[in-house]
Backbone as a chain_set.jsonl record, in Angstrom:
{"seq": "XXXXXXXXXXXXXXXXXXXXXXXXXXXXXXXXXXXXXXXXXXXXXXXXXXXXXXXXXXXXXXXXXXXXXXXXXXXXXXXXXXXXXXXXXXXXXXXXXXXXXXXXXXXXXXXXXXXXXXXXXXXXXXXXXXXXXXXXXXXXXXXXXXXX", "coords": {"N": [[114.907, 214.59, 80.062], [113.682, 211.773, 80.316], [113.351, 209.035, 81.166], [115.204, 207.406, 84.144], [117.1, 204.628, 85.283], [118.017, 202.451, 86.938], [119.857, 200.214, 88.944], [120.234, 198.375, 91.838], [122.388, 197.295, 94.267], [122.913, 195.238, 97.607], [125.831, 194.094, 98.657], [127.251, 193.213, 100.815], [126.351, 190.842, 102.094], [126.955, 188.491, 100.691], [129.492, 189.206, 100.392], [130.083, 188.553, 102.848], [129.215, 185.806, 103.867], [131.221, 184.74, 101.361], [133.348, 185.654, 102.648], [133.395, 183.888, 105.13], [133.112, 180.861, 104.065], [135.485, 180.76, 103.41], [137.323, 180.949, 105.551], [136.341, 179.048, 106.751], [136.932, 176.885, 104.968], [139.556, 177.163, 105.497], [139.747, 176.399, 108.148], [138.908, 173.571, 107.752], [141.198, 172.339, 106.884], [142.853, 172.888, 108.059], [142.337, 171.694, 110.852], [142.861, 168.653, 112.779], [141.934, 165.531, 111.595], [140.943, 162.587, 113.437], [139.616, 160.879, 112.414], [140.009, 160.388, 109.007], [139.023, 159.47, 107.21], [136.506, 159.116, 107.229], [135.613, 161.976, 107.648], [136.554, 162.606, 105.016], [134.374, 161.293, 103.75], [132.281, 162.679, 103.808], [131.738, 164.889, 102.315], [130.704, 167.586, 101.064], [128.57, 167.892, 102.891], [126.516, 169.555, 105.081], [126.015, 170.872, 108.243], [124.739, 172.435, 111.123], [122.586, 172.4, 113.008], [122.091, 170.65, 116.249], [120.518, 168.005, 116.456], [120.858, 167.481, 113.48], [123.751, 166.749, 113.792], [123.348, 164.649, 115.596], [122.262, 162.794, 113.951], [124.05, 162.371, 111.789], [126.249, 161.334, 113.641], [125.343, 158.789, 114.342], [124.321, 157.883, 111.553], [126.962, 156.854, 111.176], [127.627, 155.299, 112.749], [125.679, 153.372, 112.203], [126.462, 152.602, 110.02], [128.889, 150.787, 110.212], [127.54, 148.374, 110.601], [125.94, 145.718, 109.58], [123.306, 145.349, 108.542], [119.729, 146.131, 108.153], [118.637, 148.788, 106.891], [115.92, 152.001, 108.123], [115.068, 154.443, 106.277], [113.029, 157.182, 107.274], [110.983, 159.956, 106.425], [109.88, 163.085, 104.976], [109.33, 163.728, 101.502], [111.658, 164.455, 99.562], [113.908, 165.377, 101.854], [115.985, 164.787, 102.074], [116.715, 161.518, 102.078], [118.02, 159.74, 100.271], [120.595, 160.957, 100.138], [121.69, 160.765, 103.102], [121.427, 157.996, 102.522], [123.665, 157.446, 100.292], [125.806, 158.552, 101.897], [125.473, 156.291, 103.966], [126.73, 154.131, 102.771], [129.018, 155.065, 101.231], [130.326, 155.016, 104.328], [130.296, 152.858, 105.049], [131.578, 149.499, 104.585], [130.939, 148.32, 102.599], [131.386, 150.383, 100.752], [132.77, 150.256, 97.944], [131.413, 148.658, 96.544], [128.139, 148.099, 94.275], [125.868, 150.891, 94.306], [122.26, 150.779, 94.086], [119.828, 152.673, 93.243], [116.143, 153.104, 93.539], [113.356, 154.466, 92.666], [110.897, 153.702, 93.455], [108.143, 154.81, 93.922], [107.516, 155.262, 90.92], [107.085, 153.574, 89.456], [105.138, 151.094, 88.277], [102.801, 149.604, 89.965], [102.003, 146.728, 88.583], [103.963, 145.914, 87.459], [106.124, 146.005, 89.804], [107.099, 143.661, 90.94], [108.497, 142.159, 88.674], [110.48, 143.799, 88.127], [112.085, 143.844, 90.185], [112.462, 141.189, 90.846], [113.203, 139.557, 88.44], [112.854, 139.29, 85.234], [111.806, 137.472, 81.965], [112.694, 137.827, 78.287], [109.947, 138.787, 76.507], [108.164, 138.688, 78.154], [106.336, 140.743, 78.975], [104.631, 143.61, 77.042], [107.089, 145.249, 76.229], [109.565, 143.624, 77.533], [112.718, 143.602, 77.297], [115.135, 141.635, 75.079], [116.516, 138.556, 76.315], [116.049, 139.249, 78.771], [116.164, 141.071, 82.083], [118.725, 141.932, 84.455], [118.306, 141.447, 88.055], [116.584, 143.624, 90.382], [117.941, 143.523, 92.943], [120.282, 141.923, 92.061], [121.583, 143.774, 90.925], [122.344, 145.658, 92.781], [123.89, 143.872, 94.243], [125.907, 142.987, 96.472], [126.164, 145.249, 97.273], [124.413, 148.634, 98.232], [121.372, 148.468, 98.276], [119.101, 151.064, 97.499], [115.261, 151.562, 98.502], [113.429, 153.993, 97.226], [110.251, 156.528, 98.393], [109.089, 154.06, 99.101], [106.283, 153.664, 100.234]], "CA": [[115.132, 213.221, 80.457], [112.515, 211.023, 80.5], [113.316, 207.823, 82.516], [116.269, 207.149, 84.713], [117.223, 203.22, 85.189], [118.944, 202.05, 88.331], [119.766, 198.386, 89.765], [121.154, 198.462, 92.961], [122.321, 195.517, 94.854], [123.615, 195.431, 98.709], [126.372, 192.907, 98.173], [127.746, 193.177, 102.013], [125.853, 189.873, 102.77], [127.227, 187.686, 100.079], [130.79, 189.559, 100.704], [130.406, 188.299, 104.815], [129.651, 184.397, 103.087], [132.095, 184.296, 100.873], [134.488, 185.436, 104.265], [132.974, 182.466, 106.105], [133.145, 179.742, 103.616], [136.679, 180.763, 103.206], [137.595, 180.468, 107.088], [135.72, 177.153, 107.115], [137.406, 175.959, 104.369], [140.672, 176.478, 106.604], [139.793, 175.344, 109.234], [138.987, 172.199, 107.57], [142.729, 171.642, 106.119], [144.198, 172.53, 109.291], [141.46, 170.462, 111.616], [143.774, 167.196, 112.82], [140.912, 164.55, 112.236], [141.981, 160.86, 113.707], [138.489, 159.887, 111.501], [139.879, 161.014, 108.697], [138.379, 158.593, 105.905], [134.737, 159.489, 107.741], [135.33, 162.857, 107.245], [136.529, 162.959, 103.691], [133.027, 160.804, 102.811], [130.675, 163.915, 104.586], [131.703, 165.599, 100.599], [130.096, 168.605, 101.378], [127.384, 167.844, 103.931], [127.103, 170.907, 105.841], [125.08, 171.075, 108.59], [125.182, 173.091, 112.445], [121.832, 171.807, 114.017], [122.566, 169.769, 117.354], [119.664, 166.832, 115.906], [121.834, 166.398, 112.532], [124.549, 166.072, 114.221], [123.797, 163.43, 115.751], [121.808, 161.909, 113.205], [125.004, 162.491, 111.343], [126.861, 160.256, 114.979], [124.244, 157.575, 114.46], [124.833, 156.97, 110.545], [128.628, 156.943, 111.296], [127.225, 154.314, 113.879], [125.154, 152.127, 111.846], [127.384, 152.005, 108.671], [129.181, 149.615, 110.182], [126.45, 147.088, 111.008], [125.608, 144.622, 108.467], [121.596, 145.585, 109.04], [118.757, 146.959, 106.853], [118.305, 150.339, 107.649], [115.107, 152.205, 107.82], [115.389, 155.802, 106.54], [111.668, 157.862, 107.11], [111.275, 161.562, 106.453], [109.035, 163.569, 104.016], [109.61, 163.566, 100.695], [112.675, 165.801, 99.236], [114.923, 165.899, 102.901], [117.237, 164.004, 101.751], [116.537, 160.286, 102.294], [119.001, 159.369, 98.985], [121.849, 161.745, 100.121], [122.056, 159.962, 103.839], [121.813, 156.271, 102.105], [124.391, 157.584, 100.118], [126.413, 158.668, 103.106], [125.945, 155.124, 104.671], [127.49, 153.494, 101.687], [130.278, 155.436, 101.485], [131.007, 155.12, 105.064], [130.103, 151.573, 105.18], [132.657, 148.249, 104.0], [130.35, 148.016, 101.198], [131.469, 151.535, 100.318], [132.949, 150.223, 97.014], [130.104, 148.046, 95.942], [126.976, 149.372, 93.833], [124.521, 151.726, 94.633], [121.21, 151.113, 93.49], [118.557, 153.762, 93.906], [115.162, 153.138, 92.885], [112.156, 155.154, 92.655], [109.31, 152.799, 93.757], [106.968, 155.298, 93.358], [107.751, 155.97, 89.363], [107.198, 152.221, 89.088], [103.47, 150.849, 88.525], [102.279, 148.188, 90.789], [102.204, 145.534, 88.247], [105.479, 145.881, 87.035], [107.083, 146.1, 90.744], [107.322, 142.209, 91.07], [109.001, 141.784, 87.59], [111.393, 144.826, 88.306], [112.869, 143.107, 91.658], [112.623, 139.512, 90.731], [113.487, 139.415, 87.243], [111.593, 138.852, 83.589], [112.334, 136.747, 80.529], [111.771, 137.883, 77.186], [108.607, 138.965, 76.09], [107.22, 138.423, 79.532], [105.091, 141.432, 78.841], [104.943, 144.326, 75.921], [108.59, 146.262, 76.391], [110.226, 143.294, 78.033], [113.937, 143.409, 76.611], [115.593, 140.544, 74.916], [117.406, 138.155, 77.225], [115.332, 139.805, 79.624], [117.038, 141.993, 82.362], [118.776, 141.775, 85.374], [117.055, 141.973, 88.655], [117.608, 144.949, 90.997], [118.623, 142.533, 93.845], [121.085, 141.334, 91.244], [122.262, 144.612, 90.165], [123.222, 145.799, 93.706], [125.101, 142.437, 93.813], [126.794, 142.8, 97.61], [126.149, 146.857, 97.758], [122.97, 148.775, 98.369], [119.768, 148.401, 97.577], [117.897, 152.218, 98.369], [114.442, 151.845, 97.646], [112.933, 155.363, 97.345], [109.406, 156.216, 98.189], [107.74, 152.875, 99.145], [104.909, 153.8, 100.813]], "C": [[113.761, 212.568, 80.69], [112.177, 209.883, 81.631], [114.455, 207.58, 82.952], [115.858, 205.321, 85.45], [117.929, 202.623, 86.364], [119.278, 200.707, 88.496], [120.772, 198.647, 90.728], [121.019, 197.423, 93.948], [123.494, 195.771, 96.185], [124.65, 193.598, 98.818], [127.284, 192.134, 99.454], [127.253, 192.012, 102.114], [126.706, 188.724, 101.78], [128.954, 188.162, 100.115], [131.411, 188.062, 102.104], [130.352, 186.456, 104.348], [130.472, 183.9, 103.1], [133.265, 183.931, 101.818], [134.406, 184.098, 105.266], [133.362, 181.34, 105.862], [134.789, 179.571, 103.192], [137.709, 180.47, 104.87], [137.135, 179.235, 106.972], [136.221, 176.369, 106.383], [139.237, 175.557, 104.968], [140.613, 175.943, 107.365], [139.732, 174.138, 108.879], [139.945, 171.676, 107.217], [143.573, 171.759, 107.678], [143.5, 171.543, 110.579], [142.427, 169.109, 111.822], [142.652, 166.368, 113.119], [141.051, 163.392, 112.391], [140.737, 159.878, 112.696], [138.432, 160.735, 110.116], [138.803, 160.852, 107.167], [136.576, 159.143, 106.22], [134.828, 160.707, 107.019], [135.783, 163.388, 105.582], [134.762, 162.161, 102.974], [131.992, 161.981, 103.19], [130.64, 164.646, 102.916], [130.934, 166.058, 100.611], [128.304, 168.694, 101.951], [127.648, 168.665, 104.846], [125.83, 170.859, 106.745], [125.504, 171.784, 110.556], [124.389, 172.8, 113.161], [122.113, 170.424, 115.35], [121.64, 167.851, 117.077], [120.561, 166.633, 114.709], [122.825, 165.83, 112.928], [124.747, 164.949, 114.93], [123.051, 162.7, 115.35], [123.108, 161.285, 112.35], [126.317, 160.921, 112.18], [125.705, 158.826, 114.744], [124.21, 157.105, 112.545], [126.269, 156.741, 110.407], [128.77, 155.313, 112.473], [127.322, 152.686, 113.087], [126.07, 152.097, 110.003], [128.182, 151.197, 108.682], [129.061, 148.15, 110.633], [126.164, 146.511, 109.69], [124.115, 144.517, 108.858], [120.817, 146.112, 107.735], [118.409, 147.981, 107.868], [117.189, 150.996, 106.739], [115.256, 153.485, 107.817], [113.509, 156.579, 106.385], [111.897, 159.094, 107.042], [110.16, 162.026, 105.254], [109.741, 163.616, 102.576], [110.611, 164.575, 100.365], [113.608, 166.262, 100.481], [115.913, 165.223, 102.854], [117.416, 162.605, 102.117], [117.53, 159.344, 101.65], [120.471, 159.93, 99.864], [122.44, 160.888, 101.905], [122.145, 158.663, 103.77], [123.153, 156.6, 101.782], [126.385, 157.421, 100.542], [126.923, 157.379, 103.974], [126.797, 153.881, 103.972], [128.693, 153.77, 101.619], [130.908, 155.227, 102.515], [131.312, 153.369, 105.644], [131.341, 150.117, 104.494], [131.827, 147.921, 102.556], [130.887, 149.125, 100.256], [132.144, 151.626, 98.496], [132.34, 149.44, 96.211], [129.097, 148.321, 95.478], [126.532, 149.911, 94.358], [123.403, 151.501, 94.27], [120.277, 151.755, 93.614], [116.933, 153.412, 92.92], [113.655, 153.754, 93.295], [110.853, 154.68, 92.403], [108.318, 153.506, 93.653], [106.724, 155.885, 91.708], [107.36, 154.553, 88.713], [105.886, 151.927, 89.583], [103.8, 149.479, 88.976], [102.511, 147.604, 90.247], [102.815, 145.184, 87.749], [106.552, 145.691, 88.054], [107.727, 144.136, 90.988], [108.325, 141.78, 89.922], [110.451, 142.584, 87.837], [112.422, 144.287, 88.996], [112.681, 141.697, 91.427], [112.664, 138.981, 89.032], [112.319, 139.006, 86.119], [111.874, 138.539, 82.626], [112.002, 137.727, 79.468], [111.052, 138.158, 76.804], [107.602, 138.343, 77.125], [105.827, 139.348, 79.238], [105.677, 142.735, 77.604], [106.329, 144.578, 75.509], [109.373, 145.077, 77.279], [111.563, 143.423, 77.116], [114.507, 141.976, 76.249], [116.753, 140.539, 75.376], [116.803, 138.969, 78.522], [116.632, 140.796, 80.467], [117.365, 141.588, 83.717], [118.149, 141.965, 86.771], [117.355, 143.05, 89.255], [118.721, 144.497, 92.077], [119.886, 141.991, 93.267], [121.825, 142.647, 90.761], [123.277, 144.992, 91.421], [123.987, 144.895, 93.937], [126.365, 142.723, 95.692], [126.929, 144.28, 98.646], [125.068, 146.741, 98.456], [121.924, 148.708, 97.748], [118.698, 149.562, 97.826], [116.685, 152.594, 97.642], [113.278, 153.116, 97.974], [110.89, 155.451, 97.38], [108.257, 155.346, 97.777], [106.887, 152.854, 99.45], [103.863, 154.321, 99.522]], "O": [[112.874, 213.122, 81.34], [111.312, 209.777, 82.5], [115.178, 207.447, 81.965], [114.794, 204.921, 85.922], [118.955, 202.283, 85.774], [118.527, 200.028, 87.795], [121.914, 199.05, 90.508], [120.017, 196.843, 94.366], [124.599, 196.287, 96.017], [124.243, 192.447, 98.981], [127.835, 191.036, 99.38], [128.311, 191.541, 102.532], [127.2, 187.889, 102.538], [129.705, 187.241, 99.796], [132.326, 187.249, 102.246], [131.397, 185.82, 104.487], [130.907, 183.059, 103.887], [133.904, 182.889, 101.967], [135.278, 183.552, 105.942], [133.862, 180.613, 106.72], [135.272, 178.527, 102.754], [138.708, 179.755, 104.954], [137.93, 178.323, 107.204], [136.202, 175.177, 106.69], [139.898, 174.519, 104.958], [141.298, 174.937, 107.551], [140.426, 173.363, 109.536], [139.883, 170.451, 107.12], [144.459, 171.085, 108.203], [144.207, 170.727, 111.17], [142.698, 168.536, 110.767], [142.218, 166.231, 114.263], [141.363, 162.833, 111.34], [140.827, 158.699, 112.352], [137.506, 161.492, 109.824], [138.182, 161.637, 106.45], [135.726, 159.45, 105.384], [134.298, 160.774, 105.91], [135.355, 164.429, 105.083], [134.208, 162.515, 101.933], [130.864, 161.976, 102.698], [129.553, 164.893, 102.394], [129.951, 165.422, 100.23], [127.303, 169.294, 101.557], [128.722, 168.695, 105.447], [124.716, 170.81, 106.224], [126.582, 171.483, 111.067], [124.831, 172.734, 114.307], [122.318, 169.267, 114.98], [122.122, 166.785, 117.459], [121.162, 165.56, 114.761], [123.059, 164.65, 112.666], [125.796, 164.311, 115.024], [122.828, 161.73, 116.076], [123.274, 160.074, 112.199], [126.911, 160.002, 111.616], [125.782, 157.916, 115.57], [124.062, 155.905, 112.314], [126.661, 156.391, 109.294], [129.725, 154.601, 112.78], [128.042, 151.687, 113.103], [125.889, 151.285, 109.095], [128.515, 150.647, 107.632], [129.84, 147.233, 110.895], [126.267, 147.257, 108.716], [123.767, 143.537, 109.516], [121.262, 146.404, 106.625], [118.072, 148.018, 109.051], [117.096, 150.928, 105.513], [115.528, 154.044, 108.88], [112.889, 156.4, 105.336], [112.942, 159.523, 107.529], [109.622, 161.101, 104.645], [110.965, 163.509, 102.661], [110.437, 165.663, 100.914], [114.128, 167.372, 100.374], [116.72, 165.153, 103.781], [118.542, 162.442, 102.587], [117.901, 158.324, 102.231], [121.333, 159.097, 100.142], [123.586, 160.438, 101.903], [122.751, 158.019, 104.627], [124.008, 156.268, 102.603], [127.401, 156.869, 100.118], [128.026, 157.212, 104.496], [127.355, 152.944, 104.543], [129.544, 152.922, 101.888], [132.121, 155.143, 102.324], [132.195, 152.89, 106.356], [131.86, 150.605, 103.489], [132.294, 147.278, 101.617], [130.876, 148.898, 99.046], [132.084, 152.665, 97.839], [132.705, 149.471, 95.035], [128.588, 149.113, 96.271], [126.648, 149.496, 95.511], [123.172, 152.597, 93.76], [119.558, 151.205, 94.448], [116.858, 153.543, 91.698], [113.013, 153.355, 94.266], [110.0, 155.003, 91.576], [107.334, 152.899, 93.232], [105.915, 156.758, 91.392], [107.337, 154.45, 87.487], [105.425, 152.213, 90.687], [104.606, 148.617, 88.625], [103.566, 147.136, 90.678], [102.649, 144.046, 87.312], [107.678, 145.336, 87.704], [108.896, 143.797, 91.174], [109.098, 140.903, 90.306], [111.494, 141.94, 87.726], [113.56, 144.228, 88.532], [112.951, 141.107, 92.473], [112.063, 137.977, 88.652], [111.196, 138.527, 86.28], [112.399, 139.469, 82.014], [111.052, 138.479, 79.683], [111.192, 137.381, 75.859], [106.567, 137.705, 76.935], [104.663, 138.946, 79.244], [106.866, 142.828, 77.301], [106.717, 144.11, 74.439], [110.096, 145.713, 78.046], [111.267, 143.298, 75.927], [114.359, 141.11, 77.111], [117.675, 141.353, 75.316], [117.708, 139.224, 79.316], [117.667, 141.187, 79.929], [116.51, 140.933, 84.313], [117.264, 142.818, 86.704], [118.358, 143.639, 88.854], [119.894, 144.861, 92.158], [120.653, 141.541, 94.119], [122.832, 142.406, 90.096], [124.497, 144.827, 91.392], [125.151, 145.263, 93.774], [127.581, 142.536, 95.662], [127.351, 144.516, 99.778], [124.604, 145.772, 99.057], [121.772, 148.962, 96.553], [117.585, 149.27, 98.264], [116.603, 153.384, 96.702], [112.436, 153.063, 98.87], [110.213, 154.716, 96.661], [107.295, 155.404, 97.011], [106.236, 151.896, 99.034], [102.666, 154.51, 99.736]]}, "num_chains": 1, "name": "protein.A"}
């Protein structure tokens, strides 16, 4: 014999999981929730820290303020996925979304982008130019991503 080949995998941890996410998914059918429209918009936001939760109590808050809301955080923690959240939970909740990625967008294009552009305004403008973004969200949101 020359070489012997193995793969061995301890699968007890992803067993104990699966057991978990299967309890939790009962509990959530039998749960009597009087908020229940709130909790069908969470669509699999999972979280157990005592700070989400009540970041979680505080966009459940302000979703139904008619305000501009300021979301800060580092890049990639989910800044999109709690706009999201406030949309859905919000009276706008069936009105657009718009998400835009202000930092993918060069400076001297940001003015044209958000306040519209005719025609052959500049190289790649489209004919009949294009709507604005302000105009696209149209009564929804407007979440503009990485402005700083």
């Amino acid at each position: 014999m020359v070489r012997v080949v193995l793969n061995i995998r301890d699968i007890t941890e992803l067993h104990s999981l699966t057991d978990q996410t299967s309890k939790l998914t009962i509990l959530c059918r039998e749960t009597d929730d009087p908020q229940g429209d709130q909790h069908a918009a969470l669509q699999g936001i999972v979280m157990e820290s005592r700070p989400m939760k009540r970041l979680l109590e505080l966009v459940m808050r302000v979703s139904q303020v008619e305000s501009i809301v300021l979301l800060q955080g580092e890049s990639g923690v989910g800044k999109d996925v709690i706009a999201r959240l406030i949309k859905r939970l919000s009276p706008r909740g069936d009105k657009p979304f718009v998400a835009v990625n202000c930092g993918a967008i060069p400076e001297a294009l940001l003015e044209s982008e958000f306040f519209d552009y005719e025609k052959d305004a500049f190289t790649s403008a489209a004919r009949g130019g294009k709507p604005r973004l302000f105009e696209q969200a149209n009564g929804g949101i407007l979440f503009l991503d990485e402005v700083g």
